[in-house]
C-alpha positions in Angstrom: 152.2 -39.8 -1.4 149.0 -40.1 -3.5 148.3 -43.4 -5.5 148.8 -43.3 -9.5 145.7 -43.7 -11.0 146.1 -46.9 -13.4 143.9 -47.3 -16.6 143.2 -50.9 -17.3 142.0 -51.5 -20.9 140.5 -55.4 -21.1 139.7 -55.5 -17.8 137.2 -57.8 -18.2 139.4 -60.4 -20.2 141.3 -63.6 -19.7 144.1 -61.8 -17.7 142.6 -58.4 -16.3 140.7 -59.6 -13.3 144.0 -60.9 -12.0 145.7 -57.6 -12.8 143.1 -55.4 -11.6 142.9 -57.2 -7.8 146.7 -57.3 -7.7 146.8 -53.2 -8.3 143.9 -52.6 -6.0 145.8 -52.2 -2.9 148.6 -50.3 -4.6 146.9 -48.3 -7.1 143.3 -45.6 -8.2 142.3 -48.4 -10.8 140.1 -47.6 -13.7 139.1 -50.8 -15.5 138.1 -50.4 -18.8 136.5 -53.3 -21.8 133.3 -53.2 -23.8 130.9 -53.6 -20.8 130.9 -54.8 -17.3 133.7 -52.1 -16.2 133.8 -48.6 -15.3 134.4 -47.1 -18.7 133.0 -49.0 -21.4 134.8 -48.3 -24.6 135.7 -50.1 -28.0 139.6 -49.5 -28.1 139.6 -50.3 -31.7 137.7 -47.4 -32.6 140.2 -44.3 -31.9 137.7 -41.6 -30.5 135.9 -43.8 -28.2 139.5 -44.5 -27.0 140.4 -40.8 -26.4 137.3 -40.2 -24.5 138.0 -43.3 -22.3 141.4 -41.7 -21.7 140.5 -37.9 -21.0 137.5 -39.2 -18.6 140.4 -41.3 -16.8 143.4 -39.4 -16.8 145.6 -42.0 -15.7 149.2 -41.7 -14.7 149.6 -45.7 -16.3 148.3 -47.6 -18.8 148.2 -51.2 -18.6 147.0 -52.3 -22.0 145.8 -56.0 -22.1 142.7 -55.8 -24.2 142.6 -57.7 -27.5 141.1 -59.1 -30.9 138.9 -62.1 -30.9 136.8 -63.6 -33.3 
């Protein structure tokens, strides 16, 4: 059995590192934030957001980007 491929949005955040090296052994993951991952994306701006998700095509979405000021 193949691997689900697992989109990680804010992967470069307060809580993704920890997520992404806890799916790693388990899972395809594609890390997504603003820069330093392998899609970089806004997710606040909708089309950027839809391209992210076409060029990853995940089975899962783990969603832990956020706001800050």
């Amino acid at each position: 059995m193949s691997k689900p491929r697992v989109l990680v949005t804010g992967a470069t955040g307060f809580l993704g590192p920890f997520v992404v090296a806890a799916l790693q052994s388990q899972a395809d993951v594609v890390t997504l934030a603003r820069s330093g991952a392998d899609l970089a994306a806004d997710v606040a701006q909708p089309s950027a957001l839809a391209a992210a998700l076409a060029a990853a095509a995940p089975d899962l979405v783990i969603h832990l980007a956020a706001a800050s000021r």
